[in-house]
C-alpha positions in Angstrom: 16.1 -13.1 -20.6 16.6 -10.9 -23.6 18.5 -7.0 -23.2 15.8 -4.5 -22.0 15.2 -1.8 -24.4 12.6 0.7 -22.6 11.5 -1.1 -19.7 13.3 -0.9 -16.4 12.6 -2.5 -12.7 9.0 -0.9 -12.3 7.6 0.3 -15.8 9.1 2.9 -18.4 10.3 5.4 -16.9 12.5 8.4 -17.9 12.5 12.3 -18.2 9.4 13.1 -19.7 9.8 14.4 -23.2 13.2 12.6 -23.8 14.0 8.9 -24.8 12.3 6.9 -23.9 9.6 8.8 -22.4 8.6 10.8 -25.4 4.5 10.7 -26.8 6.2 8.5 -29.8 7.3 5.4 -27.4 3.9 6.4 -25.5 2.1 6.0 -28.9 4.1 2.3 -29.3 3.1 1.2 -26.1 -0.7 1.4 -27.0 -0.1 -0.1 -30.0 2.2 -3.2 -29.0 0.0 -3.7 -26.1 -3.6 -3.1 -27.6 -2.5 -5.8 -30.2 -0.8 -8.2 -27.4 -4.0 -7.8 -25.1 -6.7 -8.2 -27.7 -7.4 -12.0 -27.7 -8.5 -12.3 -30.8 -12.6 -13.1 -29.5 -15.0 -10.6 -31.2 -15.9 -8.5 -28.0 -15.4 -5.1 -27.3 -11.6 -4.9 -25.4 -10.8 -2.3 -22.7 -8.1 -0.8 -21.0 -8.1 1.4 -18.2 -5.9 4.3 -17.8 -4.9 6.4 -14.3 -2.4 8.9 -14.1 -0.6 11.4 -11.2 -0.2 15.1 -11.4 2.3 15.5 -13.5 2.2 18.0 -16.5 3.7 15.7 -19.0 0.7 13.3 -18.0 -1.2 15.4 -20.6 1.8 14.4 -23.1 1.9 10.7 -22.3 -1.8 9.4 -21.9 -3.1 11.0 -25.4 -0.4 9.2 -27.0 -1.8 6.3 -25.0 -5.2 6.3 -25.9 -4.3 6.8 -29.8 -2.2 3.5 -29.6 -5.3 1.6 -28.0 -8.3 2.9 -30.1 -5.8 2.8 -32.9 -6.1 -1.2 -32.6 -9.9 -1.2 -31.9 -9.4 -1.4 -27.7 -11.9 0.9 -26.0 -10.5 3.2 -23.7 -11.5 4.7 -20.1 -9.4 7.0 -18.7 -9.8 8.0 -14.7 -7.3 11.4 -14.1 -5.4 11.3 -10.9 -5.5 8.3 -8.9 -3.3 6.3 -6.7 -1.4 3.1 -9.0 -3.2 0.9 -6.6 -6.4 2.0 -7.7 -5.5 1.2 -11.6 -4.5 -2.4 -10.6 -8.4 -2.6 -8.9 -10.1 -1.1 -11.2 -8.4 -3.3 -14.1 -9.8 -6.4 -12.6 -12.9 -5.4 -10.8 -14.0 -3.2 -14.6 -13.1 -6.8 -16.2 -10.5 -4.8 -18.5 -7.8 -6.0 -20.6 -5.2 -3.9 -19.9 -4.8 -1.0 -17.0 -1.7 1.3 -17.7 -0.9 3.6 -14.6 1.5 6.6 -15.5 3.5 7.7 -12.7 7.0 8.0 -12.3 6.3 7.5 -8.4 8.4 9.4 -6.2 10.5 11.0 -8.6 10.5 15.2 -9.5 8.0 16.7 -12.3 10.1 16.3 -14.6 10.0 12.5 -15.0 7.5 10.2 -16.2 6.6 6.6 -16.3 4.6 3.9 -17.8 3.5 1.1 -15.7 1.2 -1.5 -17.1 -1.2 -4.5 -15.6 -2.5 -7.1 -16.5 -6.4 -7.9 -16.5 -6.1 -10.1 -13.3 -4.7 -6.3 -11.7 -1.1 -7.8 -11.0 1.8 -6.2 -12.8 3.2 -7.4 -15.9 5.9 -10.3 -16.0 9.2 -9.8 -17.5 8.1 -12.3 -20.3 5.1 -10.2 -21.6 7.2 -6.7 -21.0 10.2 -8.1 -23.4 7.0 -9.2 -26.0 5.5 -5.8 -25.8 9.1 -4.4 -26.3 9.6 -6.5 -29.6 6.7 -5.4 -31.4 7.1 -1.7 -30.1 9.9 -2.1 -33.1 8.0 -3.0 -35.5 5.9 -0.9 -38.0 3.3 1.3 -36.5 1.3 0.5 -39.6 0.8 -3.0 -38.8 -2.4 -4.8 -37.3 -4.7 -1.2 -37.4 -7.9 -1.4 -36.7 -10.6 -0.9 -40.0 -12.0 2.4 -39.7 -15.3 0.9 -38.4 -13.7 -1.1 -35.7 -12.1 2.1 -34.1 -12.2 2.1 -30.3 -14.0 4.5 -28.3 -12.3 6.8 -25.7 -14.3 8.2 -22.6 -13.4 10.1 -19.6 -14.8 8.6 -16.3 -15.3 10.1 -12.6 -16.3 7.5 -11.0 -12.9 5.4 -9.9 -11.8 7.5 -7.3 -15.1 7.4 -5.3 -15.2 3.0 -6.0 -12.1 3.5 -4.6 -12.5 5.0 -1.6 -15.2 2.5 -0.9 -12.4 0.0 -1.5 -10.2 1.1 0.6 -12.8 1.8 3.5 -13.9 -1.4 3.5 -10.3 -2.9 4.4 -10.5 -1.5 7.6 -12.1 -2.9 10.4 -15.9 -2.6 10.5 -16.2 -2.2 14.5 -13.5 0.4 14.6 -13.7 3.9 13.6 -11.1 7.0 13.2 -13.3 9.2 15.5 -10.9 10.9 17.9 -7.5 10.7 16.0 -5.9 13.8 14.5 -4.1 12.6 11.4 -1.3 14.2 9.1 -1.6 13.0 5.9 1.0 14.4 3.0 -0.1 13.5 -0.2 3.1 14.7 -2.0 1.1 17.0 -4.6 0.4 13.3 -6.5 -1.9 11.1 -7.3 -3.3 10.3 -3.9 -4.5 13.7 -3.4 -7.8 13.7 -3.3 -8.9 10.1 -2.4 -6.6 9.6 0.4 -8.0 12.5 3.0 -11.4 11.7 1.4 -11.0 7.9 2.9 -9.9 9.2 6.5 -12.2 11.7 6.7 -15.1 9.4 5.8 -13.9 6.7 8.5 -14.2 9.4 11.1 -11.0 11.2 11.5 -10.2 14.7 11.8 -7.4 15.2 8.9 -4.8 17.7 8.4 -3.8 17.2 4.6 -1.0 19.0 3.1 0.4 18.3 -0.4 -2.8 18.3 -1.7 -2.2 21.2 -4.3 -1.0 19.9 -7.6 -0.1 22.3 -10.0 1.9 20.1 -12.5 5.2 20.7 -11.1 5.3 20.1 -7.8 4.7 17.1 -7.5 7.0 15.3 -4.5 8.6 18.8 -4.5 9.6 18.9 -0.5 6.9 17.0 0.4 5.6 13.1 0.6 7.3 9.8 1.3 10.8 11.4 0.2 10.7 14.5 2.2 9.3 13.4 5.7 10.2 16.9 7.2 6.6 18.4 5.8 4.7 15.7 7.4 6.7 16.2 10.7 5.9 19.5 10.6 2.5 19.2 9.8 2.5 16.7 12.4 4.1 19.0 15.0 1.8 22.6 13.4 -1.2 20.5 14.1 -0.7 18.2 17.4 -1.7 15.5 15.4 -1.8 11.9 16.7 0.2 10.4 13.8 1.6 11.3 10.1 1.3 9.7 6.8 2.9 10.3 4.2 2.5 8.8 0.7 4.7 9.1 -2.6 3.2 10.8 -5.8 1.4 7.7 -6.8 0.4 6.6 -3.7 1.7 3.1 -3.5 4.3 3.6 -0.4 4.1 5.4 2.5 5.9 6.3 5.6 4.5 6.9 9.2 5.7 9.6 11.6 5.4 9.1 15.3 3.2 12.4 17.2 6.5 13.2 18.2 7.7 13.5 14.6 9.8 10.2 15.1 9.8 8.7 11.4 9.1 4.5 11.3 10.1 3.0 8.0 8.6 0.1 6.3 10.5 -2.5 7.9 8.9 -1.2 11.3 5.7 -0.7 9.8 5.7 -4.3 8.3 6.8 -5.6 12.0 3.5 -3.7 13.2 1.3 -5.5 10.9 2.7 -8.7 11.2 2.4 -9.1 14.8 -1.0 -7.7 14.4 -2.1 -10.1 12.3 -0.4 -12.9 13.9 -2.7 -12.2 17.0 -5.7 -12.0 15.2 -4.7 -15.1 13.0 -5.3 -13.7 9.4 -1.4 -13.9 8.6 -0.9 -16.5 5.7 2.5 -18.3 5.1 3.5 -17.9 9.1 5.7 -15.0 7.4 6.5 -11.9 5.9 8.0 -11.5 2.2 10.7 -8.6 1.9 13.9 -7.4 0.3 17.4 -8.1 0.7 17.0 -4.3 1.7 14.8 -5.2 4.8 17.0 -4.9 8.0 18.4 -8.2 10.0 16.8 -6.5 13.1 13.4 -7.5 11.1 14.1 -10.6 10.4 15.2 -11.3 14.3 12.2 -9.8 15.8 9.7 -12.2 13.2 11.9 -15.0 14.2 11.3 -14.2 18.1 7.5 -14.7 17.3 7.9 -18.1 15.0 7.8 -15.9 12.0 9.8 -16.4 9.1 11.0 -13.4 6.5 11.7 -14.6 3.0 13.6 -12.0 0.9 13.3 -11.1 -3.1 15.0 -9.0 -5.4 14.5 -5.4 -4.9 11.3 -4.4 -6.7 7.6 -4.7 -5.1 6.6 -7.0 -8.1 9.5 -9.7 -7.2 7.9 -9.2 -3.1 4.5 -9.9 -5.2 5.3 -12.9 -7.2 6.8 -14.6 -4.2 3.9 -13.7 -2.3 1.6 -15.4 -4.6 3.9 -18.5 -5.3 4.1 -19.0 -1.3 0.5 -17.8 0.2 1.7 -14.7 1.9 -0.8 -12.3 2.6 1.9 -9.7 3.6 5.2 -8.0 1.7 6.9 -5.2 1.2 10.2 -3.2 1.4 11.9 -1.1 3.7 11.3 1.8 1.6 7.4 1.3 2.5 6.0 -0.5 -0.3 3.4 -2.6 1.3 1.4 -5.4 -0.3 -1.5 -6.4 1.5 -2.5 -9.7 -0.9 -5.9 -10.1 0.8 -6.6 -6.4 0.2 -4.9 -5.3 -3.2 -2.5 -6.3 -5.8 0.4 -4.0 -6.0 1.5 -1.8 -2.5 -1.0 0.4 -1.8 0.2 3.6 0.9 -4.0 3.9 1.7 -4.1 0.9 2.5 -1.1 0.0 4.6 -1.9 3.6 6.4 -5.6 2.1 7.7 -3.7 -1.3 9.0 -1.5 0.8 11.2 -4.4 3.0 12.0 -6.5 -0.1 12.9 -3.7 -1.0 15.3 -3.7 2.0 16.7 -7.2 2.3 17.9 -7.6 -1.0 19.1 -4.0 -0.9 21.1 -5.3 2.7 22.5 -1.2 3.5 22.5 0.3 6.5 21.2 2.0 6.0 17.8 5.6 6.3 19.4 5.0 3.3 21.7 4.0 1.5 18.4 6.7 2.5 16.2 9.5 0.8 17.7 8.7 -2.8 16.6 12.4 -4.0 16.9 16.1 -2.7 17.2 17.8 -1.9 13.7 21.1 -3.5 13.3 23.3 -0.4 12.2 22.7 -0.2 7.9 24.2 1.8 6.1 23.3 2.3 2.2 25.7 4.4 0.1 24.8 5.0 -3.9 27.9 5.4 -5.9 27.4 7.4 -9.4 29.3 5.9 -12.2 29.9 7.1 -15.7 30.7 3.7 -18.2 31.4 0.6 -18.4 30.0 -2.1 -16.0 32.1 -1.6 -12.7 30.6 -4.6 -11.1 33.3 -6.6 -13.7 36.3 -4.7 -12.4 38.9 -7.0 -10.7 39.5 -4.5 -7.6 35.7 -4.2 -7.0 34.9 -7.9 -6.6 38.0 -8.1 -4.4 37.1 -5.3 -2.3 32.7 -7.7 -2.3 34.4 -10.4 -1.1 37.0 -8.4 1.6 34.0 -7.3 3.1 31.9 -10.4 3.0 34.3 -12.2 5.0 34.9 -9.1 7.7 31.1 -9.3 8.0 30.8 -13.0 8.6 28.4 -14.2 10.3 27.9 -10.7 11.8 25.5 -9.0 9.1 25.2 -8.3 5.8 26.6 -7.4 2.4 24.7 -6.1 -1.1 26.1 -4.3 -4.1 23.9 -4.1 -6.8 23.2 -1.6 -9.6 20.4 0.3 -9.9 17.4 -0.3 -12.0 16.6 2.9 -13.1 19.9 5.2 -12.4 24.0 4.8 -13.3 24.6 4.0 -9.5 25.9 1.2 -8.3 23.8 0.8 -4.3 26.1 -0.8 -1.5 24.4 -1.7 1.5 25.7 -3.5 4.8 25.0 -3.9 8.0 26.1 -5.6 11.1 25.4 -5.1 14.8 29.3 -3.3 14.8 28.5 0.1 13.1 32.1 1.2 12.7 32.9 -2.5 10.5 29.5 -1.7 8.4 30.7 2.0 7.4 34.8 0.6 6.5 33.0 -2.0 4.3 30.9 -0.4 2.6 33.7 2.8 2.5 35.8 0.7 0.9 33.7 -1.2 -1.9 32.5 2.9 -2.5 36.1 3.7 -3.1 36.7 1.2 -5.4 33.7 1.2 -7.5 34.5 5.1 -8.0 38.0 4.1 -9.2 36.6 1.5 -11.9 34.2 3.9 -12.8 
């Protein structure tokens, strides 16, 4: 596969008004991917565009829409709403193209550009590097005549479609009446819809983050910052916590003690669930080589297999679809729930844990503790050059720990996709072996770089 130039692991992404998320490379996205998506039949084409609450969303997605109409694609653009809903709307609008731009759960001061294609799933690697190669070339070539122009309108009604969406994923003989529920929407994109959906299925919610001003956006609050949602949780006596990232694709739960349950837990939860009820496909789950061994042992206990991907929800998605799993995700809490949506949706995932917790009649905290962890223990190392993943002391000190850890647990170095840091993860059911591992691959990834 060719040498990325702008896209990363999920999208472009960057700080907003700086290579390469500037209104110029926004501008050459509409235009390589108008062209690309517009197949050439004489019909009106469409793309769909959704954004979060970001300032520089008012940069990005006029830059956008010039690229598209520039090329003769008709535009409709939603304001705020969770990536999820972008990916639905794309298909169930019969649009070309949907373009979501979020740069998830990072500050205000970043932005991305994620795209999808008209079946809703995300784009592959092959059409990305495609799009790339004729972002390059002239912006003059391939315009639209002046006649054939497309047309640009804002529309209101995505949110509320939805909502109905969403609501109709959760079980039709249960209702939310009764349950106090937390929900942190992380000042994003999920603001609005997400309280709207619980409210609607009967629950009494206390929402916080639900204030966007432009800026603060994840700012001490959402998926990141689980101490707001505890609090909230804690200020309010509430039954259980959700909180979802700025575009509302992940989520984590919180316990109405304020215990936090991470996605491997949650994924466990749902599962099982739908192991019972018989609605799990490909007698398994599909997760990372992030997911925790403790997972993996407590599917195994129930005849359950985990298959792990690459990090990145699309990778837990392709498998998905190559294998017939209806369930994904990462530990992080990116869920995919295949027979529900086409890209992790927090909404979503939220209403199957909230599904299981009316019918069980438990409190959360019984609930949340699926399985044991085996001790993990993740450490990012910042680097300045070079590639120290190359260096001759680093792979020594990979395969050192690989064979302390064998047979006991778990090793994984790898860079990141969006950062200079180079992640090193293990884990083991001896704690003290997992942190001299991974202390000592730390160390000497700092020396090479």
């Amino acid at each position: 596969m060719g040498e990325r130039k702008y896209f990363g692991t999920d999208g472009i992404r960057g700080r907003a008004n700086s290579q390469p998320m500037t209104a110029e490379v926004a501008l050459r996205v509409g235009l390589a991917a108008g062209k690309l998506f517009m197949s050439g039949d004489d019909r009106r084409h469409l793309v769909v565009i959704g954004k979060d609450t970001r300032l520089s969303g008012y940069m990005i997605e006029p830059a956008l829409v010039a690229g598209f109409a520039s090329v003769g694609m008709d535009v409709l653009t939603f304001g705020p709403i969770p990536t999820p809903g972008v990916a639905m709307m794309t298909r169930s609008m019969r649009a070309d193209l949907g373009v979501m731009i979020s740069a998830s759960h990072n500050d205000y001061a970043d932005n991305g550009i994620k795209l999808f294609g008209p079946d809703g799933y995300k784009l592959s690697d092959e059409i990305e590097l495609k799009i790339e190669a004729m972002m390059d070339a002239g912006l003059d070539e391939g315009l639209a005549a002046s006649n054939a122009l497309g047309r640009v309108k804002r529309i209101d009604d995505a949110p509320p479609r939805y909502i109905e969406i969403a609501k109709a994923a959760f079980p039709r003989h249960l209702s939310l009446a009764g349950l106090r529920i937390a929900i942190d929407c992380a000042n994003g994109a999920g603001y609005k819809v997400a309280p709207t959906t619980l409210y609607e299925l009967g629950a009494e919610v206390c929402a916080v983050g639900v204030s966007p001003n432009g800026t603060n956006i994840n700012a001490d609050c959402g998926s990141t910052h689980p101490a707001s949602v505890i609090q909230a949780v804690k200020d309010k006596r509430a039954d259980i916590g959700i909180a979802l990232d700025g575009d509302a694709d992940r989520l984590i739960v919180c316990d109405e003690k304020g215990q936090v349950v991470d996605g491997d837990q949650i994924m466990a939860l749902i599962a099982r669930d739908w192991a019972r009820r018989g609605v799990l496909k490909g007698q398994g789950v599909v997760a990372t080589v992030m997911s925790n061994l403790g997972l993996e042992r407590a599917l195994a206990a129930e005849g359950l297999s985990l298959e792990r991907t690459k990090v990145g929800d699309r990778y837990v998605m392709e498998r998905m679809r190559e294998g017939g799993f209806n369930l994904g995700g990462e530990q992080s809490g990116h869920l995919i729930l295949h027979d529900h949506a086409t890209t992790g949706d927090g909404l979503m995932a939220a209403l199957q844990v909230l599904a299981v917790l009316v019918e069980s009649g438990r409190p959360m905290s019984e609930l949340a503790r699926q399985f044991e962890p085996v001790p993990q223990l993740l450490h990012n190392v910042r680097f300045t050059a070079g590639k120290p993943l190359e260096d001759a002391k680093v792979k020594a000190a990979i395969k050192d720990g690989e064979a302390a850890l064998n047979g006991q647990g778990r090793l994984l170095v790898r860079p990141s996709g969006t950062e200079k840091l180079i992640r090193v993860m293990a884990e083991g059911d001896d704690a003290a072996l997992v942190k001299r591992v991974v202390a000592d691959i730390a160390a000497a990834v700092k020396a090479a770089g």
